[in-house]
C-alpha beads as a LAMMPS data file, in Angstrom:
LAMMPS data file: protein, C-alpha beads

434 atoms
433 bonds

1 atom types
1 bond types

-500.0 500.0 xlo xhi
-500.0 500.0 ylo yhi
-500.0 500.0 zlo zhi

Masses

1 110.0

Atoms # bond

1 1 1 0.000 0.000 0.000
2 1 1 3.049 2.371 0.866
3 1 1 3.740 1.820 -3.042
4 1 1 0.762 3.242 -4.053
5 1 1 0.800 6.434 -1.428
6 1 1 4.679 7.030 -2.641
7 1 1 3.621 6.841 -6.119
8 1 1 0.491 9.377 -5.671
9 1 1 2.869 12.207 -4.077
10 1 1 5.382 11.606 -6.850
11 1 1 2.662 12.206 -9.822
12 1 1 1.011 15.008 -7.589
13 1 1 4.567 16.642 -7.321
14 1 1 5.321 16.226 -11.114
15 1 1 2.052 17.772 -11.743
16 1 1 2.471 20.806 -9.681
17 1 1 6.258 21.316 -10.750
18 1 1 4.542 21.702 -14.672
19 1 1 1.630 24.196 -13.396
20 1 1 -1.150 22.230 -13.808
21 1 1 -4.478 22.898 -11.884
22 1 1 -4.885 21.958 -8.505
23 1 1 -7.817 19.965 -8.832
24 1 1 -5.770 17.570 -11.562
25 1 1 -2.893 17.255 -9.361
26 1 1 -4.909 15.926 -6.549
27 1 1 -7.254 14.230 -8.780
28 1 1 -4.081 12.274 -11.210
29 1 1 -2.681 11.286 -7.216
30 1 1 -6.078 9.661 -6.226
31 1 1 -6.197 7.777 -9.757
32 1 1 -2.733 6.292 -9.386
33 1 1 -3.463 5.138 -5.822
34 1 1 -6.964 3.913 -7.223
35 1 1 -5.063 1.985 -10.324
36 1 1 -2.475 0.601 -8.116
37 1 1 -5.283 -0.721 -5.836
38 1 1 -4.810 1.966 -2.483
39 1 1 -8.416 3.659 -2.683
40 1 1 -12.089 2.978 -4.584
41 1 1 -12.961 5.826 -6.578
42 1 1 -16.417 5.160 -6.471
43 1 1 -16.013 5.093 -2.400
44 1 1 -13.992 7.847 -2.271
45 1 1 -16.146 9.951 -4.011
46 1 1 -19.283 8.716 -2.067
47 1 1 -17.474 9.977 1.217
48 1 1 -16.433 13.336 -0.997
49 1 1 -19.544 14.350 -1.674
50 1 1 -20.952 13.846 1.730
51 1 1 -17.904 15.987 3.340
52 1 1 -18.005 18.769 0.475
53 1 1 -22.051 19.541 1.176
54 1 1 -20.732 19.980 4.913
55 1 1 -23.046 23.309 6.231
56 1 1 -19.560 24.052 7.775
57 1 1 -18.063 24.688 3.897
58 1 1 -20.928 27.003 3.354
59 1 1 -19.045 29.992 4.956
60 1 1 -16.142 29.640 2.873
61 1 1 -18.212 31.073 -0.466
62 1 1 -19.607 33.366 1.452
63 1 1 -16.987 35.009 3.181
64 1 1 -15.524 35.479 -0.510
65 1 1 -18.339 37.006 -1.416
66 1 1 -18.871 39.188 1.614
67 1 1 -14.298 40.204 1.080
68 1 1 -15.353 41.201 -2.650
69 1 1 -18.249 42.995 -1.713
70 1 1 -16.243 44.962 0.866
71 1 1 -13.670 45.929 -1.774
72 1 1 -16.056 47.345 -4.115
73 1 1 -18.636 48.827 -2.291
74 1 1 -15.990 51.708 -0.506
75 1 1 -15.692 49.770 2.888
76 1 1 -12.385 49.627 2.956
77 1 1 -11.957 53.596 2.007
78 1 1 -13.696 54.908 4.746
79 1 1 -11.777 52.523 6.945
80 1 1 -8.313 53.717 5.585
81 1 1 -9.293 56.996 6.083
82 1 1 -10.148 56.068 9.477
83 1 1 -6.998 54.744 10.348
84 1 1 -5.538 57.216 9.042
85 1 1 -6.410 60.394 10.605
86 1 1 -4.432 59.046 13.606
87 1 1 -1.317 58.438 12.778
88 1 1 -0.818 59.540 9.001
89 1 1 0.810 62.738 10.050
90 1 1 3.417 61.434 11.435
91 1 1 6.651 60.002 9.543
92 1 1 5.892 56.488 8.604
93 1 1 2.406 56.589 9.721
94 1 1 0.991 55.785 6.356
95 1 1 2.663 52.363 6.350
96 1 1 1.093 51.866 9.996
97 1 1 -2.167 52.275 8.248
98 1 1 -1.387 49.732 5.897
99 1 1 -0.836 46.809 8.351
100 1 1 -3.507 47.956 10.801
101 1 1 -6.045 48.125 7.938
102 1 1 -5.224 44.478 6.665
103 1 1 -5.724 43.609 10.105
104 1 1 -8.937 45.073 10.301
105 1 1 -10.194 43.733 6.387
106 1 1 -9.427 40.591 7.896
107 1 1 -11.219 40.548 10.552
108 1 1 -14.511 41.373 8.310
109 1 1 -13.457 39.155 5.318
110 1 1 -11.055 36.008 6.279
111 1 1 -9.276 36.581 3.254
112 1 1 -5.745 37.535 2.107
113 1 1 -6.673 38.540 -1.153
114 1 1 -9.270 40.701 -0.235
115 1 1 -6.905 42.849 1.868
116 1 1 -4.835 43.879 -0.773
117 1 1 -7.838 44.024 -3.155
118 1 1 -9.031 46.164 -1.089
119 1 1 -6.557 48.704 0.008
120 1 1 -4.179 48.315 -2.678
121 1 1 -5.476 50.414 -5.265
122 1 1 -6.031 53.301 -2.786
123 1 1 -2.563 52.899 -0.683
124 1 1 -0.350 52.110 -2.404
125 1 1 -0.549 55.266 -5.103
126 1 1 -1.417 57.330 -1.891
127 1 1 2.113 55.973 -0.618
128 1 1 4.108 56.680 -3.684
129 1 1 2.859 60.383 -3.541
130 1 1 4.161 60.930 -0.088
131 1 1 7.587 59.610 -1.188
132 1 1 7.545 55.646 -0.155
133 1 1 9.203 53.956 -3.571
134 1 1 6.201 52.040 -5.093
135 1 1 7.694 48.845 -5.006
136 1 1 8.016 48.641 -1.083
137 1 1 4.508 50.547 -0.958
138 1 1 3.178 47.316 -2.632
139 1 1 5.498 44.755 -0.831
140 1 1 4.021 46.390 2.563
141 1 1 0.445 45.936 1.587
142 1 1 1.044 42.339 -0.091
143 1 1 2.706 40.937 3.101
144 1 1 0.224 42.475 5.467
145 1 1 -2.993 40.916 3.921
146 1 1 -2.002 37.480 4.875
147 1 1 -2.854 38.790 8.223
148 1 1 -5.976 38.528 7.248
149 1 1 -5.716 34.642 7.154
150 1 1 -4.385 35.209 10.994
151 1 1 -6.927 37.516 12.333
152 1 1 -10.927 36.360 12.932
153 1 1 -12.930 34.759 11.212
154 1 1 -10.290 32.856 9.359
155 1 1 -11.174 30.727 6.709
156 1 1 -8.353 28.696 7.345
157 1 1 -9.123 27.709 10.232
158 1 1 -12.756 27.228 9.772
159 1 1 -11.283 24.368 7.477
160 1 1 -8.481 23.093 9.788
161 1 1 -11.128 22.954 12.809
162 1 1 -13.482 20.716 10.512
163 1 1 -10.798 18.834 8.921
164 1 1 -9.861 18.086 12.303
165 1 1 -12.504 18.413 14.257
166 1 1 -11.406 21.073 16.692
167 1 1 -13.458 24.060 18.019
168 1 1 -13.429 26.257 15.122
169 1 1 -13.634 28.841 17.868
170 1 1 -10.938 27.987 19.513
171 1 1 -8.968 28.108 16.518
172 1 1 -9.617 31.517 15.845
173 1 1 -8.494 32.907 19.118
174 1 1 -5.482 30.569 18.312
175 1 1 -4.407 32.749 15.556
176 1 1 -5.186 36.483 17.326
177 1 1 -1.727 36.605 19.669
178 1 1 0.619 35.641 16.285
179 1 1 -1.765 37.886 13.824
180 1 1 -1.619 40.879 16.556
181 1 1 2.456 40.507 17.286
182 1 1 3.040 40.366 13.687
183 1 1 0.807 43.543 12.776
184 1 1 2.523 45.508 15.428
185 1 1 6.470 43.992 14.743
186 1 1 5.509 45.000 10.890
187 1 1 4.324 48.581 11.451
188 1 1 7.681 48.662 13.769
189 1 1 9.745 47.763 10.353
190 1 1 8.327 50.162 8.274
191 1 1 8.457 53.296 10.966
192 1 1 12.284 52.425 11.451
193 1 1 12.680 51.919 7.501
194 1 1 10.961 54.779 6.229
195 1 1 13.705 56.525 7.953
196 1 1 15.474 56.245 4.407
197 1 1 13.034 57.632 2.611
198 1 1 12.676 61.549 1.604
199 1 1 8.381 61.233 2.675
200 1 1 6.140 64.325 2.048
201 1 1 4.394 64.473 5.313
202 1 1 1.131 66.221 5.685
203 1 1 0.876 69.357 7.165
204 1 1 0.129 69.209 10.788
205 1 1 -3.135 70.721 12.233
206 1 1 -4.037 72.586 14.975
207 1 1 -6.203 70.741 17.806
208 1 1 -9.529 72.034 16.478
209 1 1 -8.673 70.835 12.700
210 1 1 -7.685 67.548 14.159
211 1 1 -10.535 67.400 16.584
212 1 1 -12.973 67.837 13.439
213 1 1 -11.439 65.600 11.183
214 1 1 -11.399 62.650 13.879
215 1 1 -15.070 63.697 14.069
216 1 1 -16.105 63.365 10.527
217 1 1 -14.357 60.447 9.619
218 1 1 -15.176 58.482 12.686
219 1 1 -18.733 59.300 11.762
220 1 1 -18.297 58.023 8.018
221 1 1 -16.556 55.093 9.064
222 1 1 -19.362 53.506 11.624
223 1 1 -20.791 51.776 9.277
224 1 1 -18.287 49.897 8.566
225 1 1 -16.275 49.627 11.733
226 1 1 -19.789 47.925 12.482
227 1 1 -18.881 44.942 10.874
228 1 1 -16.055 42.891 12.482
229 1 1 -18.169 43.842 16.084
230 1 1 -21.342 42.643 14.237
231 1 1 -19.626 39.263 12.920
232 1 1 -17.213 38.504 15.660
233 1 1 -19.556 39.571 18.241
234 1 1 -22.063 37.465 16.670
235 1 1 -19.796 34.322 16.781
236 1 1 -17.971 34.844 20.457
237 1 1 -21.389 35.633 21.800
238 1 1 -23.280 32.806 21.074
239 1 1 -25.072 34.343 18.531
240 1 1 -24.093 33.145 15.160
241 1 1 -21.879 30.467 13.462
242 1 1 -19.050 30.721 11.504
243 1 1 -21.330 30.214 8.829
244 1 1 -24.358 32.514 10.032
245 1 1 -22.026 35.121 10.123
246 1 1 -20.854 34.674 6.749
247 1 1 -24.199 35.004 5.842
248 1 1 -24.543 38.115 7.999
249 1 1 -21.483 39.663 6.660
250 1 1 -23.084 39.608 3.051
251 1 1 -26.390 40.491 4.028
252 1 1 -24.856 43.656 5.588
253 1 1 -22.636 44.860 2.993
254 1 1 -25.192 44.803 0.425
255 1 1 -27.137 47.563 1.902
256 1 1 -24.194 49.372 3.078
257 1 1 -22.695 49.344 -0.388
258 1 1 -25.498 50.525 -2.475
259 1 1 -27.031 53.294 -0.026
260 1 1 -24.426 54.443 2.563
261 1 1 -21.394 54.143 0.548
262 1 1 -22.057 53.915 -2.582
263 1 1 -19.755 51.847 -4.579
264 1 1 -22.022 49.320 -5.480
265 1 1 -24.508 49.839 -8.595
266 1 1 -26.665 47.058 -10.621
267 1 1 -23.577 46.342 -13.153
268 1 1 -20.616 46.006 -10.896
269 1 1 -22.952 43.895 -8.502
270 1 1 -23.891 41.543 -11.394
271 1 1 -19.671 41.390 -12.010
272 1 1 -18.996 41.063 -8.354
273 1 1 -21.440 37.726 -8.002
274 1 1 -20.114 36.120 -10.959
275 1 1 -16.581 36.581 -10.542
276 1 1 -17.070 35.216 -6.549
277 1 1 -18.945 32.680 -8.073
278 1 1 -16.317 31.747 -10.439
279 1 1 -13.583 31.471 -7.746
280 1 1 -15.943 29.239 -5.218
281 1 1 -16.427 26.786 -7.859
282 1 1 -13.048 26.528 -8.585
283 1 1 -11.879 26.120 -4.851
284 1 1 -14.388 23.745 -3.852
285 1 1 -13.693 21.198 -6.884
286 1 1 -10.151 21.422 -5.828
287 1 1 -11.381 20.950 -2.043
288 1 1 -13.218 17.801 -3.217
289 1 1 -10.603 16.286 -4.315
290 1 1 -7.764 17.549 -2.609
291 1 1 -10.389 15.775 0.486
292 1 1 -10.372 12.696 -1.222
293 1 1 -6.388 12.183 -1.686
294 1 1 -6.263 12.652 2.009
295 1 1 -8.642 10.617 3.386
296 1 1 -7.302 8.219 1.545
297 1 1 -3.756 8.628 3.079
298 1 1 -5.730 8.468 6.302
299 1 1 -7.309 5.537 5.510
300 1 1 -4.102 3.636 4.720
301 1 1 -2.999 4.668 8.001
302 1 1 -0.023 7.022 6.481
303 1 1 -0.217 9.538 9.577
304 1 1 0.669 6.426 12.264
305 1 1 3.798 5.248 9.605
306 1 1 4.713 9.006 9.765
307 1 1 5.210 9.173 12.832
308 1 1 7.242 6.111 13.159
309 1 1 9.354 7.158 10.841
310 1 1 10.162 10.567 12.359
311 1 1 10.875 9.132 15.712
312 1 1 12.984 6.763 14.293
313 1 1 15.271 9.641 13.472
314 1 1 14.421 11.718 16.757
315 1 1 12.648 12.271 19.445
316 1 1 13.394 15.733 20.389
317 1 1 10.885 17.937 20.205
318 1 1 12.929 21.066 19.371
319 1 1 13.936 18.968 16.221
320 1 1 10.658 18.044 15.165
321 1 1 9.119 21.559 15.799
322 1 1 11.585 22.543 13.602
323 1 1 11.316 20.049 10.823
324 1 1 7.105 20.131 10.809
325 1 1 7.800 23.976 10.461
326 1 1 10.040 23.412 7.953
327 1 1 7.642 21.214 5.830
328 1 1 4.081 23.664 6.261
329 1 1 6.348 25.865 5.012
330 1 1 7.722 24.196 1.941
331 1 1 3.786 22.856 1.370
332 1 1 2.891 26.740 1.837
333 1 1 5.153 27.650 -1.030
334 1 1 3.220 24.779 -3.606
335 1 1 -0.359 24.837 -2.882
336 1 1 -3.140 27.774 -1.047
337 1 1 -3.273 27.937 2.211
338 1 1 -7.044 25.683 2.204
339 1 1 -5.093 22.738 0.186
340 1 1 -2.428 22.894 2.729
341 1 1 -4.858 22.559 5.809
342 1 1 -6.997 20.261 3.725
343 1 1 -3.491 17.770 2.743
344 1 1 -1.328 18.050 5.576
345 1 1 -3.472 18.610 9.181
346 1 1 -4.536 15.360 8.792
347 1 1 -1.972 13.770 8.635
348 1 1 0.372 15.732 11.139
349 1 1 -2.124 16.161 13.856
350 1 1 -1.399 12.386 15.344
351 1 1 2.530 13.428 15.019
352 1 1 2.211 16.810 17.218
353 1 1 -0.227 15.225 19.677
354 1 1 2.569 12.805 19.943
355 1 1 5.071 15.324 20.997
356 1 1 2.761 17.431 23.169
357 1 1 1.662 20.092 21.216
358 1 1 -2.146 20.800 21.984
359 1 1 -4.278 20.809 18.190
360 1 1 -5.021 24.045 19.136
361 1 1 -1.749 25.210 19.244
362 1 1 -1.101 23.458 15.879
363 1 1 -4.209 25.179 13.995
364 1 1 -1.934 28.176 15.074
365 1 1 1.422 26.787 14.096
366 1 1 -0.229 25.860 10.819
367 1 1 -2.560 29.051 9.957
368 1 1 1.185 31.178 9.894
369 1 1 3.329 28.690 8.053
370 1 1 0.799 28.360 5.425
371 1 1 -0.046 32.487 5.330
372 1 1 3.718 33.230 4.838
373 1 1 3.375 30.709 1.852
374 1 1 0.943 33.021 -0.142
375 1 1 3.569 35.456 -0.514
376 1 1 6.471 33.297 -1.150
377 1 1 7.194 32.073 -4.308
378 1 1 6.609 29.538 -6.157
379 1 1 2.975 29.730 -5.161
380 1 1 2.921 33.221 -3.758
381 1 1 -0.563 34.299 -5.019
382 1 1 -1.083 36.936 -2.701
383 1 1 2.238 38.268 -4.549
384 1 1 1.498 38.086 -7.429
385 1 1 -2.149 39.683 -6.923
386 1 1 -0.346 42.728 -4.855
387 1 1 2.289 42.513 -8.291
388 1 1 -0.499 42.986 -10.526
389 1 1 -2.452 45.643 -8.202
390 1 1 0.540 47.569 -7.164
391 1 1 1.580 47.239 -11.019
392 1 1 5.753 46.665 -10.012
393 1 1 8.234 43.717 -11.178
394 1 1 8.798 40.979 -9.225
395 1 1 12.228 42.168 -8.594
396 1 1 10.762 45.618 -7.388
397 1 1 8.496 43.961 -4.825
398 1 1 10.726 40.610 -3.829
399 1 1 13.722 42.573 -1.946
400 1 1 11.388 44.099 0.475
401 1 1 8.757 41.556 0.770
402 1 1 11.074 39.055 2.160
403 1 1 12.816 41.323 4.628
404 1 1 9.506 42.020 5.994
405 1 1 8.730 38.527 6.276
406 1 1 12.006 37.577 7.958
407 1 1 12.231 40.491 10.111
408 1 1 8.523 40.616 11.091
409 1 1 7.032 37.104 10.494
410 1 1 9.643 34.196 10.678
411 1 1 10.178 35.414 14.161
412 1 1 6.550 34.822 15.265
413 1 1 6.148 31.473 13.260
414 1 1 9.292 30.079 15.832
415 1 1 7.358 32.068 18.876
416 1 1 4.114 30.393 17.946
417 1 1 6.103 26.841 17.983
418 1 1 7.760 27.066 20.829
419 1 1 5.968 29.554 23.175
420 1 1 2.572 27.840 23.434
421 1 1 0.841 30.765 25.305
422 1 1 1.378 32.982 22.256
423 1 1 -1.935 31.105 20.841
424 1 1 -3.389 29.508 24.111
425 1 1 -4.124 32.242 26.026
426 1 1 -7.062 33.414 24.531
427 1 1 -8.624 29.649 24.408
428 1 1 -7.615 28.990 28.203
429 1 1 -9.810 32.114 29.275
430 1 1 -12.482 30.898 27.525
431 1 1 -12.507 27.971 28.305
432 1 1 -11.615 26.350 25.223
433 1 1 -8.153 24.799 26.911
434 1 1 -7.852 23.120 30.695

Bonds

1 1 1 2
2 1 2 3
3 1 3 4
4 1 4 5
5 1 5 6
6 1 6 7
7 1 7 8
8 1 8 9
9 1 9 10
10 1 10 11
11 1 11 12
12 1 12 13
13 1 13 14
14 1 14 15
15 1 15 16
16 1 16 17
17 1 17 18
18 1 18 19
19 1 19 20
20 1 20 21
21 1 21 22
22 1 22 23
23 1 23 24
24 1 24 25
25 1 25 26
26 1 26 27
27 1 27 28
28 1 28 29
29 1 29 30
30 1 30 31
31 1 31 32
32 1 32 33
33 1 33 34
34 1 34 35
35 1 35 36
36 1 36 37
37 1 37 38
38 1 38 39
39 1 39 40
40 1 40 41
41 1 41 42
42 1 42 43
43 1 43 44
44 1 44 45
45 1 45 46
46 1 46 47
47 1 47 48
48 1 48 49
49 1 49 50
50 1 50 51
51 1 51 52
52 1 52 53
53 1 53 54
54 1 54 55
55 1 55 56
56 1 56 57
57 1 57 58
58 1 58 59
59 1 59 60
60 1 60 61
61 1 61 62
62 1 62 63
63 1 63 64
64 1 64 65
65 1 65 66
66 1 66 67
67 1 67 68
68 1 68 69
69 1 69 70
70 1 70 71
71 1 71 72
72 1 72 73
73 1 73 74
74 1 74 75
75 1 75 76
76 1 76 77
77 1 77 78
78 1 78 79
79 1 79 80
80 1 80 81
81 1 81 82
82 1 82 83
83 1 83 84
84 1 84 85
85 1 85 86
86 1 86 87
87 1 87 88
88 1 88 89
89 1 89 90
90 1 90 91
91 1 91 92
92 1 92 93
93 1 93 94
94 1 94 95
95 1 95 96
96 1 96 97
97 1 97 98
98 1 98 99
99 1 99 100
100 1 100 101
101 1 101 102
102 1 102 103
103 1 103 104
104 1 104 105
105 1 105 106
106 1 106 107
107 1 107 108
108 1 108 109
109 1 109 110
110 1 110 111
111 1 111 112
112 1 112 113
113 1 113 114
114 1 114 115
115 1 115 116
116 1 116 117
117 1 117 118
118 1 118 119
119 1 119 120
120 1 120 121
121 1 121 122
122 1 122 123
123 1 123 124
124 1 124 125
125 1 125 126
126 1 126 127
127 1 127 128
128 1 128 129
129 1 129 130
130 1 130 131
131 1 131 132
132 1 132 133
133 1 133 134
134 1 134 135
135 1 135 136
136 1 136 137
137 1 137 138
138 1 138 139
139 1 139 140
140 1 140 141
141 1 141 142
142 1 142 143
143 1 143 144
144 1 144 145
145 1 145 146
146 1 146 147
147 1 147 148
148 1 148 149
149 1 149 150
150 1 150 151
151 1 151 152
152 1 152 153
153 1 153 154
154 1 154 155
155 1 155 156
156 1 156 157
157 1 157 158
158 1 158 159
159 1 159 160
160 1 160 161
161 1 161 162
162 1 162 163
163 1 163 164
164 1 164 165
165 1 165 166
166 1 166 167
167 1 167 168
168 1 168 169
169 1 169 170
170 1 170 171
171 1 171 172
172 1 172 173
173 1 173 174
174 1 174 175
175 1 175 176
176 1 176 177
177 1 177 178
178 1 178 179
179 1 179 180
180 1 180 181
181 1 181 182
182 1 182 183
183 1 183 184
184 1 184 185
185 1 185 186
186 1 186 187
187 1 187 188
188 1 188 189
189 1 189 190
190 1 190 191
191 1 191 192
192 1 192 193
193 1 193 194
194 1 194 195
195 1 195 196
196 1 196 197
197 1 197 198
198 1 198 199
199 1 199 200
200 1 200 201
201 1 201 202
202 1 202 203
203 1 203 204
204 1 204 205
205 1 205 206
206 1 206 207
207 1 207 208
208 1 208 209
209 1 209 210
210 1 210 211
211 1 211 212
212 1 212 213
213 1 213 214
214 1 214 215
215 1 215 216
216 1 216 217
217 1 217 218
218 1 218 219
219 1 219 220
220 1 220 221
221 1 221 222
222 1 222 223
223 1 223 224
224 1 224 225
225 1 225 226
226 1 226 227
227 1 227 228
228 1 228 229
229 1 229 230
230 1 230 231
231 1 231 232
232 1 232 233
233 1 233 234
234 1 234 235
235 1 235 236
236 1 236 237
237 1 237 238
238 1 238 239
239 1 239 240
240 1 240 241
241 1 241 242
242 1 242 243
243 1 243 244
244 1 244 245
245 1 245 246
246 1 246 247
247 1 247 248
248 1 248 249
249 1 249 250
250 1 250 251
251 1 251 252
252 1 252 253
253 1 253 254
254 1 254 255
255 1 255 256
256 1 256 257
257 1 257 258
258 1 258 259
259 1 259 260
260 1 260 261
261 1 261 262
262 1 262 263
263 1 263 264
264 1 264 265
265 1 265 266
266 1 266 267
267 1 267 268
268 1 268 269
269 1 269 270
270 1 270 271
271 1 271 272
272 1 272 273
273 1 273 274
274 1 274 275
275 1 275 276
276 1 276 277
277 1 277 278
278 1 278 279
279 1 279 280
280 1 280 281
281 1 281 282
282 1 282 283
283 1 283 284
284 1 284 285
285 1 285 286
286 1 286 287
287 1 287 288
288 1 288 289
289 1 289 290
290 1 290 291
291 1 291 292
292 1 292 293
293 1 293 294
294 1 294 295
295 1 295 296
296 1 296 297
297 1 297 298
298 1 298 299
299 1 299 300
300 1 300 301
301 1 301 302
302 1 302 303
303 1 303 304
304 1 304 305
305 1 305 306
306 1 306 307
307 1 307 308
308 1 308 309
309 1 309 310
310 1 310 311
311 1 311 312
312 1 312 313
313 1 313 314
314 1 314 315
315 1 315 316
316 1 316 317
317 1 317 318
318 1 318 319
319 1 319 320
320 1 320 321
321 1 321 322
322 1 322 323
323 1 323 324
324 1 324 325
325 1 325 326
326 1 326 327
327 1 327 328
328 1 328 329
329 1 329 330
330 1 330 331
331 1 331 332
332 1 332 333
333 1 333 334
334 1 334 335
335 1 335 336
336 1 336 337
337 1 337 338
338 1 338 339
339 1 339 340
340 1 340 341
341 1 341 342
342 1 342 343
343 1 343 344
344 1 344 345
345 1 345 346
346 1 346 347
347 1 347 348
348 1 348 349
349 1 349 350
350 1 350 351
351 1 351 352
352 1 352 353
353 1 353 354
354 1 354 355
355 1 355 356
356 1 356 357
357 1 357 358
358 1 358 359
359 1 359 360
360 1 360 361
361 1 361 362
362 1 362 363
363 1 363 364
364 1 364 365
365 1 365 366
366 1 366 367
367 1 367 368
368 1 368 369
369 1 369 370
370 1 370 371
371 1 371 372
372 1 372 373
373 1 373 374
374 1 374 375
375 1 375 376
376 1 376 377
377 1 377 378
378 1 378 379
379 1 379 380
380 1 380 381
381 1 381 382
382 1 382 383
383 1 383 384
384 1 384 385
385 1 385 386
386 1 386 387
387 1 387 388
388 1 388 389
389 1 389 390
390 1 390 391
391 1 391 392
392 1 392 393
393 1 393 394
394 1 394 395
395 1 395 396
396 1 396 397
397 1 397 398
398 1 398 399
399 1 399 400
400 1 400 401
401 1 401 402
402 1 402 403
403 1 403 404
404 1 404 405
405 1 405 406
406 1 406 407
407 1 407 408
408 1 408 409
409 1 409 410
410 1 410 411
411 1 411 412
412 1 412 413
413 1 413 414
414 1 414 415
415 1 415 416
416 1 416 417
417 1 417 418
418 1 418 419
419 1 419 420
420 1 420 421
421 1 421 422
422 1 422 423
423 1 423 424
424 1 424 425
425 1 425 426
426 1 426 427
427 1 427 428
428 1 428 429
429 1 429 430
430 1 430 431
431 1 431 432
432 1 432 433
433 1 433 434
């Protein structure tokens, strides 16, 4: 049977390696394995169906649709503008608003892409006008919309809780201490960096002027400072699930986008729903089958030969924090963040229990392995996006991107490993951890 699982990740590899789609890598690794005699298709795709119509998955297509509704409608102006009435005086305080804002988008969307959907196209020519050079404008943005797979709701860890089954709760407080730390270490980095740069500040105003300002904006920007206390205080409180709240985070920027804000009309609606629409179907054939691969590895009992293997080589934990970090990296870099979660908890969660490591604590050690890999090549589609947005070469954009993620990011993916309070805290006060 170990024939047939070796001979799946080879053809999946070869696949990925020549860029074909997702769903065909997974799909050509469950064919070989079905060939060679590891897995019924039919079976398999019996159990597929019945995980992939999972009320659970039903938030995933709609927090999409709710992040691309929030980018069009003028949401994520009035919260930039927000942000920045506080600190975009000051030198480097435009960059501050970039990371704080991601933070924010993600705590109403769940998404990395929408956060640089979002605030791209207004930031980062804003930031080229004050004097930031447009390719580390863009790099900023890019690297601090993953934090948007960090901070609540978090689709990735609505999937790794039911892949799992861990509190999907749980695992979003998991992900607040190493979302938070990074969001502040980044805005750190750029305020010590923008040192360098020759910025056109804004002219300071008297207490009155500032007074007023923080007035009118504040006002503007209820509506949709609304959400995340709407959503998340929907699903802390009792209220809501994941999925509700999904639902509740469309419902509410519909209205808000046509009549408050006014970003949203008839035709850019119609383009929003189809082009959401478009990107749902294509995850969840890719989550189907992605599902199917692994359950199969499950099946054939590939997580319990894993681990035998790995403490045949050690036993230290130290050494196989640092290896498992290693790999959710490397699998970061090949696949999305979902296929990740969807391939590899799975089969690592019997491993870290192992070792000690609460699944909690692993829903956090995976959510920030797996966000770093949407903006590091070969994968990097959060890059790429905030290439395309920011409209730079990937050798504009790579330099700084990659400082910011070793300076700011690496640091808290090693934290989160081995500093298990970092994502624990939250779920011990609530209960969610004894």
């Amino acid at each position: 049977m170990m024939t047939s699982v070796l001979a799946s990740l080879v053809v999946v590899v070869i696949f990925l390696t020549f860029g074909v789609p997702l769903p065909f890598c997974f799909g050509g690794g469950l064919m070989v394995m079905s060939v060679m005699g590891g897995a019924t298709m039919k079976g398999m795709m019996l159990w597929g169906l019945g995980q992939i119509t999972n009320p659970v998955l039903l938030c995933v297509p709609l927090f999409i649709f709710a992040g691309t509704l929030m980018s069009e409608s003028g949401i994520a102006k009035y919260l930039l503008d927000f942000v920045n009435v506080f600190v975009g005086h000051k030198r480097g305080g435009l960059g501050v608003v970039a990371s704080v804002s991601c933070a924010i988008i993600g705590a109403i969307s769940g998404s990395g892409f929408t956060g640089v959907a979002a605030t791209g196209p207004i930031l980062i020519p804003r930031m080229e006008q004050e004097g930031y050079p447009r390719g580390y404008a863009t790099a900023l943005v890019t690297d601090s919309s993953i934090l948007g797979l960090l901070i609540p709701p978090s689709v990735v860890m609505i999937v790794f809780g039911w892949v799992t089954e861990t509190s999907i709760l749980a695992c979003f407080l998991a992900t607040v201490g190493p979302g938070l730390l990074i969001t502040f270490l980044f805005a750190v980095i750029n305020v010590v960096w923008s040192r360098k740069f020759d910025l056109k500040l804004e002219a300071k105003l008297s207490a009155s002027e500032k007074w007023q300002q923080v007035k009118q904006r504040t006002w503007m920007a209820i509506p949709a400072l609304m959400m995340p206390f709407i959503i998340l205080g929907g699903i802390y409180g009792g209220i809501m699930t994941p999925t509700e709240a999904a639902g509740v985070a469309v419902i509410y920027s519909i209205p808000v986008g046509f009549f408050v804000y006014k970003g949203l009309n008839l035709k850019n609606f119609y383009e929003i729903a189809w082009n959401s629409a478009t990107s749902v179907g294509a995850i969840l054939v890719m989550i189907f089958f992605c599902l199917m691969l692994s359950q199969t590895y499950v099946m054939l009992r590939v997580p319990q030969a894993l681990v035998q293997v790995i403490f045949g080589i050690t036993q230290s934990k130290v050494v196989l924090l640092i290896m498992i970090n290693f790999l959710l990296f490397f699998v970061g870099m090949i696949v999305n963040d979902i296929t990740g979660v969807i391939l590899v908890a799975p089969l690592l969660l019997p491993l870290m229990q192992a070792i000690g490591v609460h699944p909690i604590q692993f829903a956090a050690i995976m959510g920030v392995n797996l966000a770093m890999g949407g903006v590091t090549p070969p994968y990097a589609s959060i890059l790429y996006l905030g290439m395309r947005i920011g409209k730079v070469e990937f050798m504009e954009i790579v330099k700084p991107a990659m400082v910011l993620l070793l300076l700011g990011y690496v640091p808290v993916v090693f934290l989160t490993s081995f500093w298990a309070d970092l994502s624990l805290f939250l779920p011990k006060i609530l209960g969610f951890v004894q």
